[in-house]
N, C-alpha and C positions, 0 to 999 in steps of 0.2 A: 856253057860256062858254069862251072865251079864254083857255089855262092859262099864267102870266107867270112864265117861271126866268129868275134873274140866271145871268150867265156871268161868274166876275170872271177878268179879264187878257186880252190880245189877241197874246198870243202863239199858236203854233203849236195847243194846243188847244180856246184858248179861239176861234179864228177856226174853227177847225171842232164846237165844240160850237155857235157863232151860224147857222151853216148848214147843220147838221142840226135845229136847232130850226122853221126857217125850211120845212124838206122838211117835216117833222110836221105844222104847222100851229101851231105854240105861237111865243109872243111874246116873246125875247130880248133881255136889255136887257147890255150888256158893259161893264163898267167896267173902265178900263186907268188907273191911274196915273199915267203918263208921258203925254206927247204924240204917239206914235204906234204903230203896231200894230209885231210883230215878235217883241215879248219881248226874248230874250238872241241873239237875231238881227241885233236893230238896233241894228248896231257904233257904240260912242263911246269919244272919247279921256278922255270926263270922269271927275276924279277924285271925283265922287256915291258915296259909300258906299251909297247906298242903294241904286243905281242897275249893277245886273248885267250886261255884254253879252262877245261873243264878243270875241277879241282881234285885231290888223289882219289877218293872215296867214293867217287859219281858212279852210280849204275843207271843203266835208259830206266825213262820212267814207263815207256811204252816198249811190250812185248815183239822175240824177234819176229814171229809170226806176223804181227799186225805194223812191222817198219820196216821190213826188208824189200828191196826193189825188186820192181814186180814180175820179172824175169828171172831172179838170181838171188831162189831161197837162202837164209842162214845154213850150217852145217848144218845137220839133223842132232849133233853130239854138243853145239853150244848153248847153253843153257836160255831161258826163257827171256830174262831180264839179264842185259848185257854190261860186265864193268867196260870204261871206256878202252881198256887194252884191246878186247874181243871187236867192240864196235871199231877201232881202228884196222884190226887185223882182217877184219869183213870188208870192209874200204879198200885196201891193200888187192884182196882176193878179186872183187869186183874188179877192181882197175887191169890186174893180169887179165882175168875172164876177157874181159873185153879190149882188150889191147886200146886201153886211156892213155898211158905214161908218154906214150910218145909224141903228144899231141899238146902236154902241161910244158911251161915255161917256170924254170922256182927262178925265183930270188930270193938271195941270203939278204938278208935286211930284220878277282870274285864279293833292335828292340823291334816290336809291330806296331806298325801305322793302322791298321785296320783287321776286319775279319777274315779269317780264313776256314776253308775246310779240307781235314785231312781223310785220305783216302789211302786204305794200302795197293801195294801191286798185288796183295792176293786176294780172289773173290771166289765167288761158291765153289765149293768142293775140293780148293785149294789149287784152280788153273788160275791165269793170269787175267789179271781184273781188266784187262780194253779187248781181249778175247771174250768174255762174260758180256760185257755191254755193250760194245760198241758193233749193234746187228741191223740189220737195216730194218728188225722186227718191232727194237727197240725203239730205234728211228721212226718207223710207223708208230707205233703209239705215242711216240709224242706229238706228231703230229693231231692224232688223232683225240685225244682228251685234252681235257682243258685246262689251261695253263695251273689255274689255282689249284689243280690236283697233281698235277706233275711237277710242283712247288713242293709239296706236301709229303709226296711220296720220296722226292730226293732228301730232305729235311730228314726223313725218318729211316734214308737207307745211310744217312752218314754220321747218324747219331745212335745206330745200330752199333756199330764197333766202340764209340765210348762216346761220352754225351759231352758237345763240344762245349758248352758254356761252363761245365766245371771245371774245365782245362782250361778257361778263361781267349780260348780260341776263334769263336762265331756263337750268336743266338740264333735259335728260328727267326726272329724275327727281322733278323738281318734281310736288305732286300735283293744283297750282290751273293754271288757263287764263286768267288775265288776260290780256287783250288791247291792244294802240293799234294804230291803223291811222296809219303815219307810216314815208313814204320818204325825208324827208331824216337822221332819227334813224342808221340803220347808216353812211350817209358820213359825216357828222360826227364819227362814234365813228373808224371807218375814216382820218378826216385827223385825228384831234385836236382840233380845235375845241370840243369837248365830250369832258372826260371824265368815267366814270362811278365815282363812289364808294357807299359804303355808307351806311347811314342817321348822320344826325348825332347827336351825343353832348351835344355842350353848343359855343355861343359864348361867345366871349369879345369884347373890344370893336371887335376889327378882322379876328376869324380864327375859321376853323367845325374841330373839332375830332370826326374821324368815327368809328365806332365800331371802325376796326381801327388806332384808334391815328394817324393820321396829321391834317395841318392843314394846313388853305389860310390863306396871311397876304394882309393887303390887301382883303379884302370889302368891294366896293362897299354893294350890293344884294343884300336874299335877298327871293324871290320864296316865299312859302308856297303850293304846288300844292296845297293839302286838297278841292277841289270843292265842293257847292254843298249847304246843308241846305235843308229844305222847310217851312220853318214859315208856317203859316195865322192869321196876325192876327188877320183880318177876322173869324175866325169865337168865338164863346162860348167859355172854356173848358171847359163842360162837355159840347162836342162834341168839341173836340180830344182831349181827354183819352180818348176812343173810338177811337183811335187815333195809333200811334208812326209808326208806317211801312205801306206798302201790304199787307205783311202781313197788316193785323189789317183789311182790306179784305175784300169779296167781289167774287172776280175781278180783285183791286185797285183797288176803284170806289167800292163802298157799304160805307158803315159796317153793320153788321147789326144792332145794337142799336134803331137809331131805329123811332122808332114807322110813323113811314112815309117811304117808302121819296124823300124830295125834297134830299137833299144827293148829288150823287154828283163823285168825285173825276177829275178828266181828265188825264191827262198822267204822273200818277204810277209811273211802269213804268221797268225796263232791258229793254229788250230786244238781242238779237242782233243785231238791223234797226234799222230805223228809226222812230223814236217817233214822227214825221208819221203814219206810216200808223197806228199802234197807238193812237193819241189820237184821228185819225177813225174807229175802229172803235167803238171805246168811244163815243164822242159816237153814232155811228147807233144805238147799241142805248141808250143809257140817254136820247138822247129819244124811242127808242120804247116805251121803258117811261114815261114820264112824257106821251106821247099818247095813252098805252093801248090800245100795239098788242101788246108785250110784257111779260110779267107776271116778277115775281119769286119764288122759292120760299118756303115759311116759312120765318119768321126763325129757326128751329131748325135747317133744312138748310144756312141761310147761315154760323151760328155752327159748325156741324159740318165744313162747308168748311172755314172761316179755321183750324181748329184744327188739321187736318188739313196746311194750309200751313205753318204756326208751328214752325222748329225747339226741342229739346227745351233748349237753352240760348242763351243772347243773344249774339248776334255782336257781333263789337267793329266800330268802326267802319272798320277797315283792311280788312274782309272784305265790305262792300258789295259789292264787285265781284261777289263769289260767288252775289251774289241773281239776276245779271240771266237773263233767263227764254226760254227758245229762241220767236225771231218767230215762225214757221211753226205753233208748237202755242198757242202765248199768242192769234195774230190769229185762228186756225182757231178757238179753242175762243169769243171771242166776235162771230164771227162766225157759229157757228154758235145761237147764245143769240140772236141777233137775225133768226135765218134766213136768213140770205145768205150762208154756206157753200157754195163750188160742188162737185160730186162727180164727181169725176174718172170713175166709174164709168156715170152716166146721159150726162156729154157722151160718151164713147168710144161709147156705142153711137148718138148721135144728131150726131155732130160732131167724129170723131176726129181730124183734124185739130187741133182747136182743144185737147179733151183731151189730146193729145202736147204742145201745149205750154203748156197748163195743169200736167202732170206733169214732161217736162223740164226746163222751160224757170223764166225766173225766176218764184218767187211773189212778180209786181207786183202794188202795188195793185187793177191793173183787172181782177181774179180773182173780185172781194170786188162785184165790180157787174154778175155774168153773171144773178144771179138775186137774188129775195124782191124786198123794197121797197126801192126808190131805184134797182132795175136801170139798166143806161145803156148806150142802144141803141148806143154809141160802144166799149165795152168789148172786144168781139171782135175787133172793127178793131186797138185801142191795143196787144192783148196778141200778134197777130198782124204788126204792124207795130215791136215796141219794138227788135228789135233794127237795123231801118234807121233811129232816130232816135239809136244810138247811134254812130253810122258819120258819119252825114252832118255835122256838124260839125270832122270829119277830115276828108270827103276835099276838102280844099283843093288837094291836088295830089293826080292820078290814075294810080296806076303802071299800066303794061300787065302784069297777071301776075294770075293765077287763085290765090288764096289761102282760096279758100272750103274750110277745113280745118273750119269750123263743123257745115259743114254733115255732114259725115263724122263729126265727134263723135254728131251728133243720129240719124245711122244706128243708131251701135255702142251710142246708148241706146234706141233703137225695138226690136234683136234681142235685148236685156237683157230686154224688160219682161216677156216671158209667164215667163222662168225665173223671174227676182226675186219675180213675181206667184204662180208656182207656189212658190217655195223660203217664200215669207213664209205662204201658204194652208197647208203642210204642217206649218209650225212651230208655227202658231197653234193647230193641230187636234193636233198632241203635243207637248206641252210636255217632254216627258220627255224628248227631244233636248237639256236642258239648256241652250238658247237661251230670252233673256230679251228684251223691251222695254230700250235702251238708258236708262239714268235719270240720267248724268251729263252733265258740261258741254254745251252747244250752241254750235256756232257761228252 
């Protein structure tokens, strides 16, 4: 018998929980509300309260290389960082690719509080900055030094591009890592066009009055930036009430309480990265729990987990940001629940090549498809080939000059890796050296 999950919404992870369902053998039925697939994707100018989308201007903040699902790279010819036209048109493609559409249901039915730190999408050499950092190399060394210097060292790589306390933005001494990824924010500040003030105190009928005393007169328009809460309608409330936030999740997916194990939650994550990828991770493991390839633990070890996650008092709602949870340990850890966690250490000895850049290199999606179920005989190829598809939508015009400084950096991490490898073996086996597993922020 034919096992039938509703998938509700057709956004980003409901299009990948319809075709991971699809890979299992189990029968997806998607209802979307709206008219078409996308989510907060598929930009509109309407004024629909009900009706949530990205706003004109929006490009991803995370590169196509490091968001594309893990089967079914971007064109090679779209560019790095996606405006939402292309991200929808990529949605679109994916959905034909794998014959989704038939399967959705529509119905016809966007001043500073605190510190931030700004980060461009462009990093060394002018490739896309979560292709630069986000390596499982990079990953290891935080692990591996100690937190006050992996404090220190971020401090100093985000005050490299312009020094955030005279843009009145963050101090080092700040103890939180809020982030936005936005290059036009320092010029703006830089020409005036935007200036920055402190959190607002009170309006009055024409003029916002801010908390160090000063007031703007003539206010058109205020714009409330709060971002987006998560409430589940559809569902009882006597399930909701099993949960405030992904928190009180297991692994942020399943409720633990239920008797068994048929509601699981997709998309509900911050991550470092990219929620694309983190939403189809979660979708290949919880239909493979629901085809009965993978099992879940007793509901005693689940409730043991979430509690374990649970800080020991409630965060106010200004401090979400502080929830979001490092990509590289959040996709590794259910990726490894679902078995198709790659290990750096069996490819090096069967496929070093590809293990150097499985290690250096970015943690793309097509990591997550070298091995277990749903492998994809394209993956070695994608993850060996990604950084020529970040190129070639640049080279529209071809200088005569050798700049392959890339490839110099991936030397000076190839003669890193036995120390690194020995200095982290050493650490591991005495703790006494008073080196610890890093447990703060992630980039």
């Amino acid at each position: 018998m034919v096992r039938r999950v509703a998938v509700i919404g057709a956004g980003v992870g409901g299009l990948a929980s319809v075709k991971c369902c699809l890979d299992e053998g189990l029968e997806p039925t998607c209802f979307e509300r709206s008219e078409d697939i996308g989510g907060v994707w598929r930009y509109t100018d309407s004024m629909d309260v009900t009706r949530v989308s990205v706003y004109r201007s929006v490009i991803t903040n995370t590169s196509k290389e490091m968001s594309c699902f893990s089967d079914f790279p971007f064109p090679e010819d779209f560019p790095s960082y996606l405006p939402h036209s292309l991200l929808l048109e990529y949605f679109r493609m994916y959905a034909h690719h794998f014959d989704l559409l038939r399967h959705i249901h529509f119905k016809v039915f966007l001043s500073a509080r605190s510190n931030t730190w700004v980060i461009s999408r462009v990093s060394s050499h002018g490739f896309p900055f979560d292709m630069v950092n986000t390596t499982r190399f990079n990953h290891f060394l935080d692990w591996l030094l100690p937190s006050a210097l992996t404090r220190r060292i971020r401090f100093w790589k985000f005050n490299s591009w312009f020094n955030h306390a005279n843009y009145g933005l963050a101090s080092t001494k700040s103890s939180k890592f809020k982030m936005i990824v936005n290059e036009e924010l320092p010029f703006c500040l830089l020409s005036g066009t935007v200036v920055l003030k402190p959190s607002v105190k009170e309006f009055t009928e024409s003029s916002a009055v801010f908390e160090d005393g000063t007031t703007e007169e003539n206010i058109d328009v205020v714009l409330f930036a709060t971002g987006y809460i998560y409430p589940f309608p559809f569902l009882e409330e006597s399930v909701r009430s099993l949960f405030d936030d992904n928190r009180s999740l297991y692994k942020c997916i399943f409720p633990p309480q239920l008797e068994k194990p048929t509601l699981a939650i997709i998309g509900l994550i911050q991550l470092t990265g990219s929620i694309m990828v983190g939403s189809e991770m979660q979708a290949r493991w919880v239909t493979g729990i629901f085809a009965g390839w993978n099992k879940l633990p007793p509901a005693s070890r689940m409730m043991a987990d979430v509690l374990k996650r649970k800080p020991p008092v409630k965060r106010k709602p200004s401090e979400r940001e502080n929830l979001k949870m490092s990509f590289i340990s959040y996709t590794d850890d259910i990726a490894a629940c679902a078995g198709v966690k790659p290990s750096v250490l069996r490819l090096l000895l069967t496929d070093p090549r590809l293990a150097l850049a499985v290690f250096f290199g970015p943690c793309s999606p097509y990591q997550y498809r070298l091995v277990g179920r749903g492998a994809w005989s394209g993956a070695r190829g994608a993850i060996l080939t990604q950084w020529q598809r970040v190129l070639k939508p640049l080279r529209t015009r071809v200088v005569d000059e050798d700049s392959d400084c890339w490839s110099g950096w991936r030397w000076m991490c190839l003669l890193a890796l036995p120390v690194a490898l020995t200095v982290g073996f050493l650490l591991s086996k005495h703790p006494q050296l008073g080196w610890r597993p890093w447990a703060g922020p992630q980039l």
